[in-house]
C-alpha positions as CSV (number, residue, x, y, z in Angstrom):
1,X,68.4,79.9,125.9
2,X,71.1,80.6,123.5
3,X,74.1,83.0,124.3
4,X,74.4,85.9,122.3
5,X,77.3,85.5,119.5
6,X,80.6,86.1,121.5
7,X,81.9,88.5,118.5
8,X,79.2,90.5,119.0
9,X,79.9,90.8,122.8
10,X,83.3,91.3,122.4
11,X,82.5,94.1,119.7
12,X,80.0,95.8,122.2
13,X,82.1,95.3,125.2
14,X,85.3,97.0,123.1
15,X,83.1,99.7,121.8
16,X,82.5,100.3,125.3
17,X,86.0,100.5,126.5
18,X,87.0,103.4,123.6
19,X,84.1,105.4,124.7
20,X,85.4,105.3,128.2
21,X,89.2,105.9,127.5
22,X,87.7,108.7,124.9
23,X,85.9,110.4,127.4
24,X,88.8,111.1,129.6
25,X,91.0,112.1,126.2
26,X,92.6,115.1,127.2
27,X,91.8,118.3,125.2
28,X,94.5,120.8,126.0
29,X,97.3,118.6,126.3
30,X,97.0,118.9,122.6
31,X,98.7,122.5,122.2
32,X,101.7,122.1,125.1
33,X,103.9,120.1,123.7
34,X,107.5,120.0,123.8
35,X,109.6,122.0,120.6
36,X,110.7,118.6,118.9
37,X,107.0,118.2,118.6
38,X,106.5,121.5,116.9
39,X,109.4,121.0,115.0
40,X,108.3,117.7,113.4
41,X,104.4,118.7,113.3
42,X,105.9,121.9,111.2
43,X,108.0,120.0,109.0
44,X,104.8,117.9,108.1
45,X,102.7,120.4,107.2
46,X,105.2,121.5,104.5
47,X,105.3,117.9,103.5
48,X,101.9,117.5,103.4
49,X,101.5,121.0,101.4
50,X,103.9,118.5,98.5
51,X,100.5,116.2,98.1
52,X,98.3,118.5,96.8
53,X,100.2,121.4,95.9
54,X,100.3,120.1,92.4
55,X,96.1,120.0,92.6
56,X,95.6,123.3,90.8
57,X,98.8,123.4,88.1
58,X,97.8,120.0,86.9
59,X,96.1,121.7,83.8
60,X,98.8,124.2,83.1
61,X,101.2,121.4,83.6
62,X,99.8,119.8,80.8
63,X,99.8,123.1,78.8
64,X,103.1,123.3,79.7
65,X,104.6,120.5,79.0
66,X,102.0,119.6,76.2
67,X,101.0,116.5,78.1
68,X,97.5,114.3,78.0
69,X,95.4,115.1,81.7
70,X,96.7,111.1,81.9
71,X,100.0,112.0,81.2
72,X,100.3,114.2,83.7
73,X,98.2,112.0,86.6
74,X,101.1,109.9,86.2
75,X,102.9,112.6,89.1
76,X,100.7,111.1,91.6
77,X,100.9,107.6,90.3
78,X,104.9,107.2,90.9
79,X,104.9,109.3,93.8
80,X,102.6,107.1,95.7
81,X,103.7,104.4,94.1
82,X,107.3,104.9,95.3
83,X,105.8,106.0,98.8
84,X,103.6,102.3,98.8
85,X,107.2,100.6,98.0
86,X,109.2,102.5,100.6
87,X,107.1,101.6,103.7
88,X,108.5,98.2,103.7
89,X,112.1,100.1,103.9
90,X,111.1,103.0,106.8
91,X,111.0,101.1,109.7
92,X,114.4,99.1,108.3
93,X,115.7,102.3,108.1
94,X,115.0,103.9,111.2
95,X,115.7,101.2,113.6
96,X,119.3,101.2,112.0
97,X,120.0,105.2,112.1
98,X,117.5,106.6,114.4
99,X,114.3,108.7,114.2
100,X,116.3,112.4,113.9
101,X,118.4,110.7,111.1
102,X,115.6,108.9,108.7
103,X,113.6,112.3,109.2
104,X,116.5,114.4,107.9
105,X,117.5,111.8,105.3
106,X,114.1,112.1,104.3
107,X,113.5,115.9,103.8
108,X,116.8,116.3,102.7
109,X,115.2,114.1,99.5
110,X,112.4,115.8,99.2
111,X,114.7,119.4,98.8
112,X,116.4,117.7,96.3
113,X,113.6,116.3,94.1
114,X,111.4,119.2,94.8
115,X,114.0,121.2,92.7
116,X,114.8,118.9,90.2
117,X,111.1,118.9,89.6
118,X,111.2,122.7,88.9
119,X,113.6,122.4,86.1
120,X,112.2,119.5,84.3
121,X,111.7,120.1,80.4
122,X,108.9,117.0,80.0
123,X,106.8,115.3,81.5
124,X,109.1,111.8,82.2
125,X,111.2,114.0,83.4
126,X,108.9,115.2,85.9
127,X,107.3,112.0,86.9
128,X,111.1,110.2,87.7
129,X,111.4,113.4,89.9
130,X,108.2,112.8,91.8
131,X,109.4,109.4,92.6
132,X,112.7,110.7,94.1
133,X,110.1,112.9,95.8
134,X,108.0,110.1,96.9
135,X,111.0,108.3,98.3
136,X,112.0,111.0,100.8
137,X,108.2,111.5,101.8
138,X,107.7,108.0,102.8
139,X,110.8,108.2,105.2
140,X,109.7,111.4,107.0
141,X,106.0,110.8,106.8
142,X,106.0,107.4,108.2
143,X,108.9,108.8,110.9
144,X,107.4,111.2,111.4
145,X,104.0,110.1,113.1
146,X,106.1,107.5,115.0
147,X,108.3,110.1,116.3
148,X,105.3,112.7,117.3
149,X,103.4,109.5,119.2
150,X,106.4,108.6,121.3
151,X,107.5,112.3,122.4
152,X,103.9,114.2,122.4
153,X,102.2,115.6,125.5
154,X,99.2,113.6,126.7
155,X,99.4,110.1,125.3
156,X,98.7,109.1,121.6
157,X,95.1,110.7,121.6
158,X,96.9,114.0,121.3
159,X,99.7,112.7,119.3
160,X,97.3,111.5,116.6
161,X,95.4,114.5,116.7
162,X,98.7,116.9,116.2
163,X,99.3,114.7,112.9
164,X,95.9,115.3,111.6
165,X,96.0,118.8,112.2
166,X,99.3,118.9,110.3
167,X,97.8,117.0,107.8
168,X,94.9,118.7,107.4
169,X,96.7,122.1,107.3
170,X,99.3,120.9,104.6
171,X,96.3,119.5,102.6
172,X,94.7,123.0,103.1
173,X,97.4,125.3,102.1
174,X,99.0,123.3,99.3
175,X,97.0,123.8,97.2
176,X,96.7,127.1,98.0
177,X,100.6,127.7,97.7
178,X,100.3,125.6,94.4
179,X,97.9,128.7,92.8
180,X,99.9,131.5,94.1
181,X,103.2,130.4,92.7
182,X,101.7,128.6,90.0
183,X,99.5,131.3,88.9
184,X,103.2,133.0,87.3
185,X,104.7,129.6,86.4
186,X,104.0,125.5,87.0
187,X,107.8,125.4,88.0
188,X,107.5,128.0,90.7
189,X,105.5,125.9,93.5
190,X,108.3,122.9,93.3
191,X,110.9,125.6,94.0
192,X,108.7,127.0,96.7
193,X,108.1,123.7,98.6
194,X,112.1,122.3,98.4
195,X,112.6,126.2,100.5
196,X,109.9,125.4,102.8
197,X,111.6,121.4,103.5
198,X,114.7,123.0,103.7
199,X,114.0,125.2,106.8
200,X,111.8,122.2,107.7
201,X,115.3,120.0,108.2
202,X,116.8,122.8,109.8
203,X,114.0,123.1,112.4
204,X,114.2,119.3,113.1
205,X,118.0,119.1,112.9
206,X,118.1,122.4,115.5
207,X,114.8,120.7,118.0
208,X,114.6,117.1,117.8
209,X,117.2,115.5,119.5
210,X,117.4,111.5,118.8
211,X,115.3,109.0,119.7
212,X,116.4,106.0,121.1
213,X,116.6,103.0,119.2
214,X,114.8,99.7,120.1
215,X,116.6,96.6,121.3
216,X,115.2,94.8,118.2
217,X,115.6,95.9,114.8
218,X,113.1,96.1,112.4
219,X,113.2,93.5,109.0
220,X,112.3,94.4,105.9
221,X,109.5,91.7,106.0
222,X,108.1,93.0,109.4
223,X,105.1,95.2,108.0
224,X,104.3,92.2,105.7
225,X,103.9,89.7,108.7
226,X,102.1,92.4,111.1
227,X,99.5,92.2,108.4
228,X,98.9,89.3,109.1
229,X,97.0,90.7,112.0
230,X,93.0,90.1,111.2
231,X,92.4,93.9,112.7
232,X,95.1,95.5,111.4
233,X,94.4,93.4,107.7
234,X,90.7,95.1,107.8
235,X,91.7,98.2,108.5
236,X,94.4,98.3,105.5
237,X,91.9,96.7,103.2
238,X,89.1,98.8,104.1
239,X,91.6,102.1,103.8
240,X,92.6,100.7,100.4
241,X,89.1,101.2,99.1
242,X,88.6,104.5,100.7
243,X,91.9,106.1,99.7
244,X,90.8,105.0,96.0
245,X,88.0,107.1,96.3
246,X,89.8,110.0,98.2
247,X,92.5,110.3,95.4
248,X,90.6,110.2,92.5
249,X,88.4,113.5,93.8
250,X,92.0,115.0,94.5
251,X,93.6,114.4,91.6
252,X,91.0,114.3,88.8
253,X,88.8,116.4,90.1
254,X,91.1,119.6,88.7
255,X,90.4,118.6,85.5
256,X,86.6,118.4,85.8
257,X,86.6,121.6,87.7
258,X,89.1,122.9,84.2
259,X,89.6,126.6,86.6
260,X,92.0,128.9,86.5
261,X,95.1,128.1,89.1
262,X,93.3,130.8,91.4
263,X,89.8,129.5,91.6
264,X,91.3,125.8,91.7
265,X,94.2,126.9,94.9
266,X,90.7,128.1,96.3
267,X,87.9,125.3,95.8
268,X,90.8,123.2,97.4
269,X,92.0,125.2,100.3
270,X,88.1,125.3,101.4
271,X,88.5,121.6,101.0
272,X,91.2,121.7,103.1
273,X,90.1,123.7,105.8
274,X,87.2,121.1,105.9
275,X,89.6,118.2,106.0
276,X,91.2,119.6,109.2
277,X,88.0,121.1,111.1
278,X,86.3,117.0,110.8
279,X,89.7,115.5,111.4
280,X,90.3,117.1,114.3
281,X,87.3,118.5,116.0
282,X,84.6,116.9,114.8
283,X,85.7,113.1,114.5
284,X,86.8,112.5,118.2
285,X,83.5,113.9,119.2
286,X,81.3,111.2,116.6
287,X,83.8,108.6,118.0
288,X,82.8,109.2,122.0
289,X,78.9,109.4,120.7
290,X,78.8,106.4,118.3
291,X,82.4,104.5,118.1
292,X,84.9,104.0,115.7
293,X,83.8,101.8,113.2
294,X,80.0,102.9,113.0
295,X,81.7,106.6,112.6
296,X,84.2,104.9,109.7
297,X,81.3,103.0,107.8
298,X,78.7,106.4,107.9
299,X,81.4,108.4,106.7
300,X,82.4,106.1,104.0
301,X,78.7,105.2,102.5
302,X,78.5,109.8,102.9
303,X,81.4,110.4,100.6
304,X,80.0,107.6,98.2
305,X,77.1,109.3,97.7
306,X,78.9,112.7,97.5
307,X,81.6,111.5,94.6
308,X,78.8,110.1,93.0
309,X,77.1,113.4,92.7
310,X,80.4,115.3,92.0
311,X,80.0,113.4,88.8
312,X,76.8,113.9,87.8
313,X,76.4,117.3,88.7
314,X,77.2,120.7,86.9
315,X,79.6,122.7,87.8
316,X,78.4,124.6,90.5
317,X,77.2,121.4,92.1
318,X,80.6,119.9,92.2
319,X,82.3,122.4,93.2
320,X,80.3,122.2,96.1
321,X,80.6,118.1,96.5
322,X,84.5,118.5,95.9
323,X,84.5,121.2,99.1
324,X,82.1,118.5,100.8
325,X,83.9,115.9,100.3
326,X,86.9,117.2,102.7
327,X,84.5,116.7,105.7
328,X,84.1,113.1,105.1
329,X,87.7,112.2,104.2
330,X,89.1,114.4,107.4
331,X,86.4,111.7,109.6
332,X,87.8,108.7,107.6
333,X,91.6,110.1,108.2
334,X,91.4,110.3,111.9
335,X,89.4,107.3,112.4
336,X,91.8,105.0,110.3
337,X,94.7,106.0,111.5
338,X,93.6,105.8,115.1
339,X,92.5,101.7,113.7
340,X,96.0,101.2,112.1
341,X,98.1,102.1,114.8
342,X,96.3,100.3,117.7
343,X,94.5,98.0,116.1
344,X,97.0,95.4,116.6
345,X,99.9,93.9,118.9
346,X,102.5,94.9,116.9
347,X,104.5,98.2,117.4
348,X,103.4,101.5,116.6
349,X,105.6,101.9,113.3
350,X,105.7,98.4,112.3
351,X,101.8,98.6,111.8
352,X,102.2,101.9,110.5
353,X,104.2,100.7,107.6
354,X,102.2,97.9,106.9
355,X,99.4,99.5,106.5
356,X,100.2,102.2,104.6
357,X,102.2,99.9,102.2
358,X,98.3,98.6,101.4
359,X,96.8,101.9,101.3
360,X,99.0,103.9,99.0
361,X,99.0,101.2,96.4
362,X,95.2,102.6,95.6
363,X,96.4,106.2,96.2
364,X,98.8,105.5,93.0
365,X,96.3,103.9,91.1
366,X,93.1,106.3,91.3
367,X,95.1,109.3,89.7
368,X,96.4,106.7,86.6
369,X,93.0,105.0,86.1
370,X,90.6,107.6,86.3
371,X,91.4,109.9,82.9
372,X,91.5,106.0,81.4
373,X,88.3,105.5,82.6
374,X,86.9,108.3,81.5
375,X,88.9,107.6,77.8
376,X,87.1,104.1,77.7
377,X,83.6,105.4,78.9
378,X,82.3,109.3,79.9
379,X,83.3,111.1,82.4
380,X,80.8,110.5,84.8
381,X,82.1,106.8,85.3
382,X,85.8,107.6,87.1
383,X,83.1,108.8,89.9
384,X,80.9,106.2,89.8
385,X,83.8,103.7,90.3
386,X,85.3,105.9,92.7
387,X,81.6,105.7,94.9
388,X,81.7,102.0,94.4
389,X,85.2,101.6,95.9
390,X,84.1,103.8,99.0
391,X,81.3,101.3,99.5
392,X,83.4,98.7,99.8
393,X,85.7,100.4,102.2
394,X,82.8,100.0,104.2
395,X,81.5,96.7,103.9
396,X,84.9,95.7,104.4
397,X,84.4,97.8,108.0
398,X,81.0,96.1,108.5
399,X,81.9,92.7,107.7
400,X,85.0,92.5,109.7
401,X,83.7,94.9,112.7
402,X,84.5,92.0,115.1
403,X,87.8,91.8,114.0
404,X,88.7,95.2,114.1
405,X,86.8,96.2,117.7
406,X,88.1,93.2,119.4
407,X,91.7,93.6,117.9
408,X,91.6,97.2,119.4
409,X,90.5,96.0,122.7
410,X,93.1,93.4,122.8
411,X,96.1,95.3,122.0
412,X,95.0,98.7,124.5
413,X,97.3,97.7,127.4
414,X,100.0,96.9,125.5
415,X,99.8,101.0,123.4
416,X,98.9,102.0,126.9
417,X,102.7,101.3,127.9
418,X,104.2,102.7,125.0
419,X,102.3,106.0,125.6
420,X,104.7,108.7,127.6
421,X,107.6,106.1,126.9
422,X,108.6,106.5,123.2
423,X,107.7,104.6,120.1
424,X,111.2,104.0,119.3
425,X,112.2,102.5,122.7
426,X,113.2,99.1,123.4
């Protein structure tokens, strides 16, 4: 009799291994960590807030600056676009000057640009600044998770964890900030978040002392070769699809929705609090019952259907799908990030940077191509596209589930060392 296919073994036999590590996972490690930890977590909730604290001003940005709704989409496209660019440069960067340093070079960027963006009289203006922004957010952000991995309580379950909370939080109360201030001017919220980084560097440059740097520095062609990783190449193409789909609810969505900053700030800090209640609570738990990747390609095919709808539906009804949709990305969040990071050999930031180059490349182009789309057809068809792409992201993660379950299985032991050691250690 024939053997079963040895992919599919390997698959089921690395399924098998996360449910057991998972199951011992510890819970409460998760809130004692040391101050550096707290510090950086902090700081990246403020830097997070930056993402979609321009969610519910986009429309009075345009009023404001009498700019097109594509005009003005064009602050997410060169901020992510920038970001994309500058993961090849973090890890460069950081193995050169150290973790404390690229983290404070970083939000001391983001201060700057932040401002700048508050005084700017049109919308080029505005967009060059969200570039300088995007700059400074790929050095912490991408630091940042590296740093909170290597010096976090209770391995990089809880480190992982910690990030999503701060990102889920940030992602929560951006857009919440972004209504407040925004409700008495567009320019106030850019002012408000280059205060909030600014005690954000003073809190890391006061609790994080530096990290030490590893024997071998990192090239700038080092998160371009650890692609080349047939786990860690799904997981960037799959996340490429899926943050297509993710971006194009957060940044045309607001002009669908056509609220008043209030009621926007609101819709999106309810999807916000979603984002961070699946991210963190309710994704580790689907991952011990039914694994990674079936948990990633659910979730995916859900928020296809849901943007879908979001489209079709009348208002009511997508307000309710955009609220929705924060339970499904918050899954998809924790559950790719977990893939990226130990999904491969390579180190912990290396991959990191890698991946996110691929992933923020769609993040940049969902915000520019979804008013065109709706220009060259209705505006039903951004979402429809926008479904399509999440369906890919997960036949990409059915296709290449071998790949990506055996890769993690393979590289265990050797993130099982780095855990408790440091990410930046030699």
């Amino acid at each position: 009799m024939e053997r079963d296919d040895p992919f599919d073994e390997a698959a089921e036999a690395a399924e098998a291994a996360e449910a057991a590590e998972a199951a011992t996972r510890p819970g409460a490690g998760l809130l004692r960590q040391p101050p550096a930890v707290w510090a950086t977590a902090g700081a990246s909730v403020v830097a997070f807030m930056g993402i979609g604290l321009v969610d519910p001003i986009l429309p009075s940005i345009a009023q404001g600056l009498r700019a097109t709704p594509s005009q003005v989409s064009l602050l997410f496209t060169s901020y992510f676009l920038i970001t994309a660019v500058a993961m090849l440069v973090t890890g460069f960067v950081s193995s050169r000057i150290g973790g404390r340093r690229t983290l404070l070079a970083g939000l001391a960027l983001v201060v700057v640009f932040a401002g700048l963006a508050g005084t700017s009289d049109s919308v080029a203006q505005l967009v060059g600044f969200r570039a300088g922004w995007g700059l400074g957010n790929a050095l912490f952000v991408s630091t940042s998770l590296a740093v909170i991995v290597g010096a976090a309580a209770g391995g990089s379950a809880a480190a992982i964890l910690l990030y999503e909370s701060a990102l889920g939080l940030g992602m929560a109360c951006g857009p919440l900030l972004g209504a407040v201030l925004g409700d008495a001017s567009w320019r106030y919220p850019f002012f408000g978040t280059a205060v909030l980084m600014a005690i954000g560097f003073l809190c890391i440059a006061v609790f994080l002392k530096e990290q030490p740097r590893p024997a071998r520095r990192t090239s700038l062609l080092d998160p371009i070769k650890a692609l080349g990783h047939p786990g860690l190449a799904s997981a960037a193409a799959a996340a490429f699809f899926y943050n297509y789909a993710f971006f194009t609810v957060l940044a045309f969505t607001p002009f669908v929705l056509d609220m008043s900053p209030y009621r926007s700030g609101a819709v999106f800090f309810a999807w916000g609090v979603l984002l961070a209640v699946f991210s963190v609570l309710v994704a580790p738990r689907l991952q011990r019952r039914l694994g990674s990747v079936n948990v990633l390609g659910g979730s995916l095919v859900l928020l296809a259907a849901d943007v879908v709808v979001l489209g079709y539906g009348n208002h009511a009804t997508a307000i309710v799908c955009t609220v929705l949709s924060g339970a499904f990305i918050g899954v998809n969040n924790t559950v790719f990030t977990e893939l990226a990071l130990g999904v491969s050999d390579a180190p912990r930031p290396v991959a990191s940077a890698g991946y996110n180059f691929v992933r923020w490349f769609a993040a940049a182009a969902a915000p520019y191509f979804a008013p065109k789309i709706e220009e060259w057809s209705d505006l039903h068809m951004p979402f429809v596209v926008a479904g399509v792409a999440a369906v890919l992201g997960a036949a990409v993660v059915r296709t290449r589930r071998a790949s990506l379950t055996r890769g993690a299985a393979e590289a265990a032991p050797r993130h099982a060392a780095e855990d408790g050691v440091g990410v930046f250690a030699g």
